[in-house]
VONUTOR-252550 format. One record per residue (C-alpha): residue number from 1; residue in three letters; x, y, z. Coordinates in Angstrom, 3 decimals. Last residue first. Example, Ala and Ser with C-alpha at 12.3 -4.5 7.8 and 13.67 -1.06 7.14 Angstrom:
<recs>
(rec 2,"Ser",(13.670,-1.060,7.140))
(rec 1,"Ala",(12.300,-4.500,7.800))
</recs>
This chain:
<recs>
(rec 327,"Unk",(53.678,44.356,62.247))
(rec 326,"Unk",(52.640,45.145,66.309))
(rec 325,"Unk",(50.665,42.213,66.495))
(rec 324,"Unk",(46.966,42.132,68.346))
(rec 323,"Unk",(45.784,38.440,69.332))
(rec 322,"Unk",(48.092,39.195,72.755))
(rec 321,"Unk",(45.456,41.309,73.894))
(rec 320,"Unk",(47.019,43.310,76.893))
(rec 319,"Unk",(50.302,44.346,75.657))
(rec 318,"Unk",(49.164,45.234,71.983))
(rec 317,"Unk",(46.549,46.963,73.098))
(rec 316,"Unk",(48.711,49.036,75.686))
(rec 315,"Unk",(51.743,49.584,72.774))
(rec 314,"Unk",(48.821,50.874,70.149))
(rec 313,"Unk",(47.719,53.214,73.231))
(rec 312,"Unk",(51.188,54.312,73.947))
(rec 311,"Unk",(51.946,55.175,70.361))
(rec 310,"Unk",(48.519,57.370,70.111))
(rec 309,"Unk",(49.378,59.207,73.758))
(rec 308,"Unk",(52.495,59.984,72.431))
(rec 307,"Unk",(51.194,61.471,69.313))
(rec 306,"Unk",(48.384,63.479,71.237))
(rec 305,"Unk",(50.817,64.938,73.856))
(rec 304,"Unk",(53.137,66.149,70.885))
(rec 303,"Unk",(50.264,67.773,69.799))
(rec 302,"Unk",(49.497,69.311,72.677))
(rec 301,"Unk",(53.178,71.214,73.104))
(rec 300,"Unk",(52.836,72.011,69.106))
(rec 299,"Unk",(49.440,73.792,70.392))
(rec 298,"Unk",(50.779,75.292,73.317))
(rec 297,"Unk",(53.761,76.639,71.034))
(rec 296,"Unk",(51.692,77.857,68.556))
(rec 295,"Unk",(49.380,79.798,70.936))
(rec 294,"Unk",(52.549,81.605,72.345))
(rec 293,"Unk",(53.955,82.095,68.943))
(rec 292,"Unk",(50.497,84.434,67.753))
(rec 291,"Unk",(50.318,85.857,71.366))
(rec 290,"Unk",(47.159,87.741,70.291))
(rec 289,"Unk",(46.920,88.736,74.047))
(rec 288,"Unk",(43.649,86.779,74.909))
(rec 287,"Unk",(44.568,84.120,72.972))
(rec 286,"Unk",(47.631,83.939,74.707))
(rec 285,"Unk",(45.795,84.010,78.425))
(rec 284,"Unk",(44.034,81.261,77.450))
(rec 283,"Unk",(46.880,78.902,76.681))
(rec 282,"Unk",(48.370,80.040,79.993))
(rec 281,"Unk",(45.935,79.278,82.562))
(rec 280,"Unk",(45.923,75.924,80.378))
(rec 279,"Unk",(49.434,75.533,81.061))
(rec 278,"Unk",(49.757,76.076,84.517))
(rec 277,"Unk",(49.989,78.991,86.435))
(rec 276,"Unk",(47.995,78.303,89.708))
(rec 275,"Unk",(45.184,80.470,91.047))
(rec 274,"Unk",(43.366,77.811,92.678))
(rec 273,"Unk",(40.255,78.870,90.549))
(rec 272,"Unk",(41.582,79.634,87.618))
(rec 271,"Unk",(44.479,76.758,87.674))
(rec 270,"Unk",(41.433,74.161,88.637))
(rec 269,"Unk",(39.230,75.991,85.221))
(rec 268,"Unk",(42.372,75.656,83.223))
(rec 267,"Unk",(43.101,72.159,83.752))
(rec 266,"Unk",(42.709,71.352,79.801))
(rec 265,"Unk",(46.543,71.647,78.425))
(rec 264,"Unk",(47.975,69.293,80.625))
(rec 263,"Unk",(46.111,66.085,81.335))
(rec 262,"Unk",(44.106,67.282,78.305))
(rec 261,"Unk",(47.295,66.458,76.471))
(rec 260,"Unk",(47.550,63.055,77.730))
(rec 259,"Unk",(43.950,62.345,77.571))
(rec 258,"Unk",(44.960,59.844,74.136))
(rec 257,"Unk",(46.793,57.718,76.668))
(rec 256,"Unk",(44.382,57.624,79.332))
(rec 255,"Unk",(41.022,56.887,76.238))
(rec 254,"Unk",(43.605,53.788,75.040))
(rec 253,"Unk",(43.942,52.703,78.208))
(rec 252,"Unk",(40.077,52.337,78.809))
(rec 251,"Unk",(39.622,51.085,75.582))
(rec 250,"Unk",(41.642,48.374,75.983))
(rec 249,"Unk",(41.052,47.358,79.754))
(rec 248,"Unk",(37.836,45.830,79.057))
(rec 247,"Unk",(39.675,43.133,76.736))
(rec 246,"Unk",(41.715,42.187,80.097))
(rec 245,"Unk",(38.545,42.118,82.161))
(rec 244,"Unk",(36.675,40.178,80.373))
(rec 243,"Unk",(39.232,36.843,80.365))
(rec 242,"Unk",(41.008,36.130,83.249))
(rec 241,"Unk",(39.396,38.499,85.944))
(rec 240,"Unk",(36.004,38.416,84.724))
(rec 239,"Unk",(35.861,34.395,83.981))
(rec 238,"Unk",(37.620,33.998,87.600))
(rec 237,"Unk",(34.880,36.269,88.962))
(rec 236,"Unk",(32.270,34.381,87.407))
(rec 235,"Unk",(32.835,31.241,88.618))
(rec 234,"Unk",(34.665,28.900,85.644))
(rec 233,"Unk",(32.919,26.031,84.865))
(rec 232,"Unk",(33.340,25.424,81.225))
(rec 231,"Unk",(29.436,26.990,80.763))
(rec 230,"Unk",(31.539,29.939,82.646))
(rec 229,"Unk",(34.508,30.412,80.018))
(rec 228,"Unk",(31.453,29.362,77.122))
(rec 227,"Unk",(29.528,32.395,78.747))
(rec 226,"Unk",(32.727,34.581,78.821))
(rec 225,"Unk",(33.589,33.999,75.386))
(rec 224,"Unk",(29.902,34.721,74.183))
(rec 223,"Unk",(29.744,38.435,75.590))
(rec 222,"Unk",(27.539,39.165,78.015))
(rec 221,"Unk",(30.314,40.308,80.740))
(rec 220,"Unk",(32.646,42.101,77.778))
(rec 219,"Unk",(29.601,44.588,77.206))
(rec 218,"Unk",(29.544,44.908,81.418))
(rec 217,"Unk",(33.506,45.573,81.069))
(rec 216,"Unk",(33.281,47.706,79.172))
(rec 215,"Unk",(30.284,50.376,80.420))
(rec 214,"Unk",(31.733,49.692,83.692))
(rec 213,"Unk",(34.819,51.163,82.735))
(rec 212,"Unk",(33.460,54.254,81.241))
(rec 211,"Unk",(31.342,55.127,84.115))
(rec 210,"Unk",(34.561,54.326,86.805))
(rec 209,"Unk",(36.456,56.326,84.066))
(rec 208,"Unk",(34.712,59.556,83.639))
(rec 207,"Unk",(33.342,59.673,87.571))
(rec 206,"Unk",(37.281,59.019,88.677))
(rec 205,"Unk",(38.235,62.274,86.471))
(rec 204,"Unk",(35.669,64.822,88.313))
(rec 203,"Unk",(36.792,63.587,91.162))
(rec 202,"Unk",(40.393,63.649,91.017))
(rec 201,"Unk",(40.384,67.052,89.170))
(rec 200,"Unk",(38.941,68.950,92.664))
(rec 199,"Unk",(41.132,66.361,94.971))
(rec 198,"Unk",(44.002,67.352,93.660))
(rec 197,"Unk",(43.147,70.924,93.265))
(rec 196,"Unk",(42.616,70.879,97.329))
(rec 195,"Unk",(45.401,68.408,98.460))
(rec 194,"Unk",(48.356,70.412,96.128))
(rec 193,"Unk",(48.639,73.306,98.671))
(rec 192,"Unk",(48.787,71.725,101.618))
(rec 191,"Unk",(50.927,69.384,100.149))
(rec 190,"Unk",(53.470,71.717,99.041))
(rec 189,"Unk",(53.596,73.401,102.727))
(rec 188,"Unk",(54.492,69.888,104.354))
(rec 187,"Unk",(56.702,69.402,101.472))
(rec 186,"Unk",(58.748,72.427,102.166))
(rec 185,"Unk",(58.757,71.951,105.859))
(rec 184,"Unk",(60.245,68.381,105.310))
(rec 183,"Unk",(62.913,69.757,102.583))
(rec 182,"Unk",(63.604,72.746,104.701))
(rec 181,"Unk",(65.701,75.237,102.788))
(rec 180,"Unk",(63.730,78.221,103.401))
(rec 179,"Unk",(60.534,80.089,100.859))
(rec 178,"Unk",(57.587,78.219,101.865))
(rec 177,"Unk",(54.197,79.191,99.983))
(rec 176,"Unk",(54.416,77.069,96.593))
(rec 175,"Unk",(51.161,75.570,94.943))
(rec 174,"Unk",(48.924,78.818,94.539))
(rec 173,"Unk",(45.992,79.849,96.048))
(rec 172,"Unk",(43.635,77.757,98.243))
(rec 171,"Unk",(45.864,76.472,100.806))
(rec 170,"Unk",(44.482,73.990,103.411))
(rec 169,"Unk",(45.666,73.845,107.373))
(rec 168,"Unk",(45.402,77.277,107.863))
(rec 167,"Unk",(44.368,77.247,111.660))
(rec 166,"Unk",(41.427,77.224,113.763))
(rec 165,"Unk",(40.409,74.399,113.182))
(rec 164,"Unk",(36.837,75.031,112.522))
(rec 163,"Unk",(37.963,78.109,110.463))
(rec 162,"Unk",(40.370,75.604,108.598))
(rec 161,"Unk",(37.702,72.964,108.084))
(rec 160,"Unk",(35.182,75.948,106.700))
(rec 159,"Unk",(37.459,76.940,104.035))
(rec 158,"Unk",(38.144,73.319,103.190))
(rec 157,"Unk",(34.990,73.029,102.236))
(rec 156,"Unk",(34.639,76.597,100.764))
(rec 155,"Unk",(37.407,75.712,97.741))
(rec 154,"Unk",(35.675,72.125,97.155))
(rec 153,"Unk",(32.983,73.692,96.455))
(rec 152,"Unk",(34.259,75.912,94.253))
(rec 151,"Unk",(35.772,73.611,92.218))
(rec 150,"Unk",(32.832,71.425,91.930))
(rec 149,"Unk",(31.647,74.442,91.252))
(rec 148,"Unk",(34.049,75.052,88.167))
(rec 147,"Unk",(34.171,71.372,87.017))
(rec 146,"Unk",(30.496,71.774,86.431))
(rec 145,"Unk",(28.441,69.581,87.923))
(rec 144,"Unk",(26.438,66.815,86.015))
(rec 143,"Unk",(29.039,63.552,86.821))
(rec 142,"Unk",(29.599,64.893,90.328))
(rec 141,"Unk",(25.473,63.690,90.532))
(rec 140,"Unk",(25.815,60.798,88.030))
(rec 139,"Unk",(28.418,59.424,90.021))
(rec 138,"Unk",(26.630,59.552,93.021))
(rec 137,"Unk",(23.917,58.089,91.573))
(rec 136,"Unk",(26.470,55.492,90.025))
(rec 135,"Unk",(28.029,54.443,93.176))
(rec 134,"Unk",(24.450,54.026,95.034))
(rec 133,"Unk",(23.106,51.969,92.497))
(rec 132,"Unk",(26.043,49.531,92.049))
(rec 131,"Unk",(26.315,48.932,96.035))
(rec 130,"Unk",(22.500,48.053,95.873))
(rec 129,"Unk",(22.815,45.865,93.301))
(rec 128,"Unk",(21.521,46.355,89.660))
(rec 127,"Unk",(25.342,45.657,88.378))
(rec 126,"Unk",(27.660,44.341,90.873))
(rec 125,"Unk",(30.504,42.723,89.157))
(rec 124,"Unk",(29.792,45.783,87.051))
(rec 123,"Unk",(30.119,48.132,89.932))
(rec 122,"Unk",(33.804,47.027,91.513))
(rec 121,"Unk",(34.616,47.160,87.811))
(rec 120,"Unk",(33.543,50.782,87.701))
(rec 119,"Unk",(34.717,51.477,91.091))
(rec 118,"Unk",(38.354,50.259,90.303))
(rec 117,"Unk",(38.501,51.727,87.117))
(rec 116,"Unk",(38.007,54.993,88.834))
(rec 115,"Unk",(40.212,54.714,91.672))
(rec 114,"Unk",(43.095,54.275,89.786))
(rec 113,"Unk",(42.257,56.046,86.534))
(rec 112,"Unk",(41.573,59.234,88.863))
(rec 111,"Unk",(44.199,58.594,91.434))
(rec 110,"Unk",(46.799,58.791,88.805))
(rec 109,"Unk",(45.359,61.619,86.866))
(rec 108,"Unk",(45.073,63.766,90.406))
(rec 107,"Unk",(49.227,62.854,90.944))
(rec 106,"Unk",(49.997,64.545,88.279))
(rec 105,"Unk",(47.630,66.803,87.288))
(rec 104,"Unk",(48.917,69.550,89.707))
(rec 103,"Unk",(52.687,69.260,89.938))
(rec 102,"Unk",(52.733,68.260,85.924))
(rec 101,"Unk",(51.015,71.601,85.114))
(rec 100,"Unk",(53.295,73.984,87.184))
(rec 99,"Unk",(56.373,72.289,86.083))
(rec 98,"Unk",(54.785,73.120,82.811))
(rec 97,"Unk",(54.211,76.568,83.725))
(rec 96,"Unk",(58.328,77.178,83.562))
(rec 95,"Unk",(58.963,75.711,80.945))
(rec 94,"Unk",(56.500,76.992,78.641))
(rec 93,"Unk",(56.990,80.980,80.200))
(rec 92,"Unk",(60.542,80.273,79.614))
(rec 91,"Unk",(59.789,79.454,75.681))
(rec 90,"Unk",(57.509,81.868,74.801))
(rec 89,"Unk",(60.468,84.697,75.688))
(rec 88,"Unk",(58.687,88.056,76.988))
(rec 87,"Unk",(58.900,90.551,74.507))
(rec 86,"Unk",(55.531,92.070,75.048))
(rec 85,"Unk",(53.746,90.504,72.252))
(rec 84,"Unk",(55.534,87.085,73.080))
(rec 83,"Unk",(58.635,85.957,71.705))
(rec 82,"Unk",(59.367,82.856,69.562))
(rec 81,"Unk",(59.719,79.410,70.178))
(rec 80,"Unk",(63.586,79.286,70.574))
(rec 79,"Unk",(64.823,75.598,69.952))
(rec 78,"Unk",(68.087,77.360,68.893))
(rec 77,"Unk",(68.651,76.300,65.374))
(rec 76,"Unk",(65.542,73.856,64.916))
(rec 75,"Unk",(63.158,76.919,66.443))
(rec 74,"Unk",(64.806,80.238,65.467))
(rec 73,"Unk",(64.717,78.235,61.447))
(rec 72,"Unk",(60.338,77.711,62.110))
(rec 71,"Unk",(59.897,81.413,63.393))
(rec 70,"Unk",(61.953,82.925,60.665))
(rec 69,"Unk",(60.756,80.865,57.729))
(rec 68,"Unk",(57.195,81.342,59.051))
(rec 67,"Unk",(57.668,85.521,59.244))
(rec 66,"Unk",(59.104,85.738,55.472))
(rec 65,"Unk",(56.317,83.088,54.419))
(rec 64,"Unk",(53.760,85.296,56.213))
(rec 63,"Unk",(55.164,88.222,54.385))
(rec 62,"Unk",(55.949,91.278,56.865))
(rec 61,"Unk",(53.210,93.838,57.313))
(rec 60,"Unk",(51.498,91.704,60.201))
(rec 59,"Unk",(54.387,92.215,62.233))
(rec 58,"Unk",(54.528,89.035,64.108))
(rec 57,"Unk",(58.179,88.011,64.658))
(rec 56,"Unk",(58.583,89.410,67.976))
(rec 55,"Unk",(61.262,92.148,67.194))
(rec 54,"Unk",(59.280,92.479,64.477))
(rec 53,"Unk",(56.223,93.640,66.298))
(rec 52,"Unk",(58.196,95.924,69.044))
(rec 51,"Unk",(59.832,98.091,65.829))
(rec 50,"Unk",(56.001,98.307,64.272))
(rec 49,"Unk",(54.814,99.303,67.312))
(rec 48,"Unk",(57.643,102.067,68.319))
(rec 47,"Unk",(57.684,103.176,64.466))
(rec 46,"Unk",(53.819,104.006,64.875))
(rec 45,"Unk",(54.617,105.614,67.671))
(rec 44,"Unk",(53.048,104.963,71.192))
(rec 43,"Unk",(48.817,104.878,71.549))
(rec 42,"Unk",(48.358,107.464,74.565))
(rec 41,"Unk",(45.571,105.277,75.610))
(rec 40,"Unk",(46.738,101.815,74.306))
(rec 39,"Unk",(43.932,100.220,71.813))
(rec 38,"Unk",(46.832,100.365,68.806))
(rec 37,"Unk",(49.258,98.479,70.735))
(rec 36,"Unk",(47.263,95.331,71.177))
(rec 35,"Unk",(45.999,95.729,68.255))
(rec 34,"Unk",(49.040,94.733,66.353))
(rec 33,"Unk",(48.908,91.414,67.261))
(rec 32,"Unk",(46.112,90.860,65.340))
(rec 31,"Unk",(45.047,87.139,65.441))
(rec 30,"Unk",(43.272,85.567,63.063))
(rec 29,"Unk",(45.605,85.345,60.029))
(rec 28,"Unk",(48.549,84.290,62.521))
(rec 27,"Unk",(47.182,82.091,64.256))
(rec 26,"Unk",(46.075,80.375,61.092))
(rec 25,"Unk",(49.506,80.071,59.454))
(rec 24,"Unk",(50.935,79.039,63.061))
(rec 23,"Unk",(48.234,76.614,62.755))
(rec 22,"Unk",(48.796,74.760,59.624))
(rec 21,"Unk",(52.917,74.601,60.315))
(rec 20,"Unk",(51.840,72.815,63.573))
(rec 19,"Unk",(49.789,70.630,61.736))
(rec 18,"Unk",(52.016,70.147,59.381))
(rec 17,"Unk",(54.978,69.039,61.387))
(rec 16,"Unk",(53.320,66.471,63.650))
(rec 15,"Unk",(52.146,64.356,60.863))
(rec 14,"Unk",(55.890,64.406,59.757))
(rec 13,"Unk",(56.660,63.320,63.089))
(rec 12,"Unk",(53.891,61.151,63.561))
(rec 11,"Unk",(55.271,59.251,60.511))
(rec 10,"Unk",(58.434,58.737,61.351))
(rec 9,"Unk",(57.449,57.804,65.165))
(rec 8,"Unk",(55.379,55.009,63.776))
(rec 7,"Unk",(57.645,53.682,61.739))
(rec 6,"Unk",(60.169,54.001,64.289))
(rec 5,"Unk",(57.916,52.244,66.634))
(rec 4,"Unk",(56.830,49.292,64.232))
(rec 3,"Unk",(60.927,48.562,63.528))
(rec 2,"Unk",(61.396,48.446,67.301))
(rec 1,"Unk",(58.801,46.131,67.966))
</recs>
């Protein structure tokens, strides 16, 4: 096992290197840093722009081999990832929206794959009954709504409960309001934020893997292990839970390990609405600004997301079908 996972990590790490060396080469032939100087009304100096851009490391007159050199020795000397176009550091504004990102999705991705897989096997066991029908036309209705009205929705819901009650007891904005020293007051206040985005990415996620789940595990029903496990005279939920179920389970872990980086990266339409700096907020916001390191640095941060997400699926499959060997 150990040999197979520093393999593994070897060569993820060199995978891992070119494509971020690919798309700091492409960020920076596509984006024009520069411009965001040259649309200012007074426009400053010519020396003032040029001075600001290679300060940042993106002054489009510099070689791009100069520039890459630069950017890739600031990051294995000092882990530095570079400066935005207004000088802010790349590398605080990661850190500091991450803890925004694994706040929110946390707990959401948890009770999405949870609850989810749950329903969908609670379904297949079912399949053409009335509890199955019911599930899945609800499930086809979230299913077809965009994660932004669902959002929305969600938003004026709790809206009308605090009106009703007469007092705030949802936030909408933001995932911090307290400012003392009271843990209990503190976490009163950060769940009354967290509830309403929580509950926004928990249902959009269940839908995705109660439907994918029951997909599985109804293909692993009809298959001919589980007919010669029930011809043997197993019932059929000991034939589900010993046998189908465990080979349904594959491709449902490996789809949560390879959504790592979504986990992260692809909230941006909860952070819009609830007004939370995460790290899809962010991503956007450098490709709006021609943050050439910024983008980089969300990419490298997905990447690395990816890769650990395609270890952990190899270790899930090998885990729950012993038949696959880690060699």
């Amino acid at each position: 096992m150990v040999k197979y996972l520093a393999k593994r990590v070897a060569n993820y790490c060199v995978m891992l290197f070119v494509a971020i060396s690919l798309t700091y080469f492409l960020a920076s032939a596509f984006m024009d840093p520069r411009s965001n100087y040259m649309t200012r009304n007074p426009r400053p100096p010519m020396a003032s722009i040029n001075r600001a851009l290679d300060n940042a490391n993106i002054n489009d007159q510099t070689p791009i081999l100069i520039r890459y050199w630069r950017w890739l020795t600031g990051i294995v000397t000092r882990w530095d990832w570079g400066k935005a176009p207004d000088q802010s550091s790349v590398s605080d504004a990661i850190v500091s929206r991450m803890g925004a990102s694994l706040q929110l999705v946390t707990l959401a991705t948890i009770l999405s794959i949870v609850i989810g897989v749950s329903i969908g096997v609670y379904t297949a066991i079912r399949q053409y009954k009335w509890q199955d029908r019911v599930l899945n036309s609800i499930a086809t209705f979230l299913y077809v709504i965009p994660a932004a009205v669902l959002a929305v929705g969600v938003v004026f819901f709790a809206i009308e409960i605090n009106t009703v009650a007469g007092e705030r007891l949802f936030f909408v904005t933001g995932l911090h309001a307290y400012q003392g020293d009271n843990f209990g007051e503190w976490f009163v206040d950060f769940l009354q934020h967290l509830i309403l985005p929580t509950i926004s990415m928990t249902l959009g996620g269940t839908v995705g893997y109660h439907l994918t789940q029951r997909t599985y595990l109804l293909d692993e029903m009809n298959a001919d292990y589980v007919r010669t496990a029930r011809a043997k005279g197993l019932t059929l939920n000991k034939a589900i839970r010993r046998h189908a179920l465990r080979n349904s389970l594959i491709p449902t872990a490996q789809s949560v390990a390879f959504s790592i980086a979504g986990v992260f990266t692809g909230a941006t339409i909860t952070e819009s609405v609830f007004a939370i700096n995460g790290l899809g907020r962010y991503f956007v916001t450098t490709i709006s600004q021609n943050d050439i390191n910024g983008t980089v640095a969300i990419a490298a941060f997905s990447g690395v997301c990816t890769l650990v997400g395609a270890l952990l699926a190899d270790i899930f499959a090998a885990w729950l079908d012993p038949r696959i060997r880690l060699n």
